[in-house]
N, C-alpha and C positions, 0 to 999 in steps of 0.2 A: 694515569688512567687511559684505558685503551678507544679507540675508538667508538665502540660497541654501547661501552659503558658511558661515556658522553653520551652518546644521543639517546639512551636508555633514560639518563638523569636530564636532557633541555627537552625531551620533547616526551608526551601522552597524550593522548589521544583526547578531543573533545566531542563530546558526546552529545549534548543538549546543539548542537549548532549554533547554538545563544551566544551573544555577545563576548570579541574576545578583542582583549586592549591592544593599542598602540602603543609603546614608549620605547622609541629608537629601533629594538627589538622587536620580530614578530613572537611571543610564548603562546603554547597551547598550553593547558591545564585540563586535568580531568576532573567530570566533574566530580564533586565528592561525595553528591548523595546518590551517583552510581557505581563509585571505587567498588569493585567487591572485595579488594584488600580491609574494608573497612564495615564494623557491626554498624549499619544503617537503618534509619526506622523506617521503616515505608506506610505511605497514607494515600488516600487517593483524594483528586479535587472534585468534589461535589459531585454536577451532575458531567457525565463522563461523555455524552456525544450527544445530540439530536436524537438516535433512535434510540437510546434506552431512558427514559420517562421515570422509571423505579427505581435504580440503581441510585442510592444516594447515600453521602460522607457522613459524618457525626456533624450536629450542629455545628455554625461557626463558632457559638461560644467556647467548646470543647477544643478548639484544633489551637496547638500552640505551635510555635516556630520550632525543627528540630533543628539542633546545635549546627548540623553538617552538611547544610542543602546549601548548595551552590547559586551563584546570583538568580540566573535563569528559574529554578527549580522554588527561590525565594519571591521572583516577582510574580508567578503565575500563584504561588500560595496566597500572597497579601491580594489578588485578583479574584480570588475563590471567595476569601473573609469579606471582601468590600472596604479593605483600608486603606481610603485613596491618600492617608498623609504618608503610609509607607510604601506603597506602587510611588509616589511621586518623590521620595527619596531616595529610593532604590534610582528611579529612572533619572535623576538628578546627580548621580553618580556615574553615570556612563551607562547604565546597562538599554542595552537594546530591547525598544519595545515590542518588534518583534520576534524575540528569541523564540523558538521554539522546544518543544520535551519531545521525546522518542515517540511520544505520540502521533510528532505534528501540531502540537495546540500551544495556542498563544496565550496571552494573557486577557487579550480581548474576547478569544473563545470563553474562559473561563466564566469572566464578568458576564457577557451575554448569558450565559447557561444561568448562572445565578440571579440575574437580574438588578444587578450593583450599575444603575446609569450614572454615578457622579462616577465609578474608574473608566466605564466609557467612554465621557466625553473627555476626562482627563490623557487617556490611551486614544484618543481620534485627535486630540491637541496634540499630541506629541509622534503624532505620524503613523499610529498604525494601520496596519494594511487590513482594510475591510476584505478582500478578497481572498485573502488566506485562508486553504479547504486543511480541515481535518481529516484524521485517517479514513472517516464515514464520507469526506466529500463535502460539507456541508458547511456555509458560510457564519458567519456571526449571527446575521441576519435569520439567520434559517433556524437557527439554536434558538434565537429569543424569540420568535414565532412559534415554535413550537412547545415551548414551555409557559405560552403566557403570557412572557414580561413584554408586554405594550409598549410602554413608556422606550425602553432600551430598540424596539423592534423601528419604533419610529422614530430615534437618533439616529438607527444605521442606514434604516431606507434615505431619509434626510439628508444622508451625507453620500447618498449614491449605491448603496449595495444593493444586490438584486439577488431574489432568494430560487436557488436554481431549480426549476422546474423535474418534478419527480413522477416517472409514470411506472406505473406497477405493472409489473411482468408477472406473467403465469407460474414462477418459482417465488415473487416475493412473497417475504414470513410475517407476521404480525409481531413476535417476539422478537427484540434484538438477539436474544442467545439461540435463537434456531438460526441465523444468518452461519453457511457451512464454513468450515474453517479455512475453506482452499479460496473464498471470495477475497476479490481484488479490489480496489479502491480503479475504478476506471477513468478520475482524473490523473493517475500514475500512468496510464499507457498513452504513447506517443505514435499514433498510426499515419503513413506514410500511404497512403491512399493509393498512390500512383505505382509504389513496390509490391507486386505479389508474386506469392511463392507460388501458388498455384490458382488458376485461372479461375475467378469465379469462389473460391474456396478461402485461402488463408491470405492472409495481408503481413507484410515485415510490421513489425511495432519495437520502440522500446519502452524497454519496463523498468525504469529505476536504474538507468545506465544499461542496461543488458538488453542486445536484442532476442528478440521472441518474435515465434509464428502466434497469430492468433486468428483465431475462425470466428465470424461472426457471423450469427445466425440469421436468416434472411428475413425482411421486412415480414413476409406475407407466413412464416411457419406460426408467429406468434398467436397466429385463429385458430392452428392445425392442432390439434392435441394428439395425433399420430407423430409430427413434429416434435412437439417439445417433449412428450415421453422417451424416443429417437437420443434427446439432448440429453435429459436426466439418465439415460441407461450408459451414455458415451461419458457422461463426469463419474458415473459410480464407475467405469472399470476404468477408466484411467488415473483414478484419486487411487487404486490401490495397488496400481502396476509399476515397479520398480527395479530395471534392466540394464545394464550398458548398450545393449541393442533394440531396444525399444526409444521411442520417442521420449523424454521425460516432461509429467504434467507440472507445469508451471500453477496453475491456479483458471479461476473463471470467473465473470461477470452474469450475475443472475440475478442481483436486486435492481437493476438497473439495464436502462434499453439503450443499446443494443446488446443483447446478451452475447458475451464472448466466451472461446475455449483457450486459455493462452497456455503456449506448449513452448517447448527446446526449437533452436531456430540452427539451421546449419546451412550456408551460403551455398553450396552443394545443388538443393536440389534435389527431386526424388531422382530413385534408379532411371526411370524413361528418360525424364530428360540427358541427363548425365550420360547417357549410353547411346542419344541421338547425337549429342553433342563430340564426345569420344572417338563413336564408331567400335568398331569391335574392339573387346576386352579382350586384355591378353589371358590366356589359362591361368597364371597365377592371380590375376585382378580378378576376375570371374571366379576362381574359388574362395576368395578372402571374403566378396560379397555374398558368395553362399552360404557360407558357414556365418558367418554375422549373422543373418536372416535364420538360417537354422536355428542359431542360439535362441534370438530373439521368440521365435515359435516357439521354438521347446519350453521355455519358461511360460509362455502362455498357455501351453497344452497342461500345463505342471503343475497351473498355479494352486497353491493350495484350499483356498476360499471357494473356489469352481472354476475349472478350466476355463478358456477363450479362446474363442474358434475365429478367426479371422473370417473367412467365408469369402472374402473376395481378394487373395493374395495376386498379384499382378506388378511387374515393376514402378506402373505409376503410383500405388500405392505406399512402395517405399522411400518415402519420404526423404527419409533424413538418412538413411544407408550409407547412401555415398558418400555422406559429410567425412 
């Protein structure tokens, strides 16, 4: 057996992040109720985040265990139903209470959403992390407060959770399914406060390992409705602009303050500085930069949905050129 085919056969990839065993050996495994090697059922667990209220599973009575769902996948289900003898079997076998699903949600999310306080406190006995945010941002605490569940809302506050203060912005939506597709989860960005790329404008951030530019918008535009029209006109052409010489848009924060623009980030530098820094460009560096910038334009002058007209082309506006 070649090389190849060894590590093809000891190691796949684990997907759930959920709990993976010791014994002598480090093994990953994949999970199984994401194999797509494999006909999977898919079901979804009850209520799905904090902001969507409607959205909900077949009763528990209806949900049964499918053959194929991996430890992770099986304790956040028996978390959904409320059946603390098998969450505590399950977690009595090794499995980590806080595994998480591709989602991000725990098994504690779950229970809060639904309102099961005996797997609460069973899942706070055995160590889970109240402070674990879902893909929405939103604590256990936050889920059982806004569903209702009382009882569950004041075991978690009791045991320290703090449900994170939410102020609404002039793009927030009432509907969870009007939230845009390009929105970010803004506990996933990592801002470096003291790094900017440009003065007054974009800030370094990482975003899920990657660094990104991101532009947040200024305390005082959020009264301006000249402002925030400014912002919704700058997410609609950049959600549909896609270039090698253009900037590429990352995603944005707009259910949440401070509203941000997160974009392509390139150590570089726009053209001004790069060119203060440099000093004269040689003729072939200076046409490589023009012609990039050409492209770039051309494909904005092109685009087929309706042209984009820059209006204020200048080297410090070229951002990321130089990268």
């Amino acid at each position: 057996m070649d090389i190849a085919a060894k590590l093809k056969r000891g190691i796949s990839r684990q997907f759930s992040m959920g709990s993976l065993r010791k014994s002598g050996k480090f093994s990953f495994t994949r999970q199984a109720s994401l194999d797509p090697t494999r006909n999977t059922f898919r079901f979804s667990f009850g209520r799905q985040s904090s902001l969507d209220p409607n959205r909900r599973s077949p009763s528990v009575e209806e949900l049964t265990v499918p053959d194929n769902l991996d430890s992770t996948m099986q304790l956040l289900f028996m978390a959904c139903r409320g059946d603390v003898k098998g969450v505590e079997d399950l977690l009595n076998e090794g499995i980590d209470v806080n595994s998480i699903d591709l989602d991000g949600r725990t098994a504690l999310h779950i229970a809060a959403c639904e309102g099961h306080a005996e797997v609460v406190k069973l899942l706070l006995s055995r160590k889970a992390n109240i402070d674990a945010r879902d893909r929405w941002g939103s604590t256990a605490a936050a889920d059982a407060k806004f569903y209702g569940n009382v009882e569950v809302y004041n075991i978690l506050k009791a045991r320290g959770a703090k449900v994170p203060k939410i102020t609404k912005t002039p793009m927030a939506v009432s509907n969870p399914r009007e939230v845009p597709e390009y929105e970010l989860n803004p506990f996933e960005l990592r801002i470096r406060k003291g790094d900017v790329v440009s003065k007054g404008t974009y800030q370094v951030a990482k975003w899920n390992g990657t660094k990104v530019a991101v532009k947040i918008l200024d305390k005082d535009s959020y009264s301006d409705p000249e402002s925030i029209n400014a912002f919704k006109h700058e997410l609609t052409l950049l959600e549909k602009v896609r270039h090698p010489n253009v900037v590429q848009f990352v995603g944005a924060v707009t259910q949440n303050i401070p509203m941000m623009i997160v974009s392509e980030y390139h150590p570089k530098g726009d053209l001004g500085s790069y060119i203060q820094k440099k000093g004269r460009l040689s003729p072939s560096k200076a046409l490589k930069f023009a012609l990039d910038i050409s492209r770039g334009m051309n494909y904005l002058h092109e685009c087929k949905t309706g042209p984009i007209i820059h209006c204020d082309l200048k080297p410090k506006c070229q951002k990321y050129f130089a990268g």
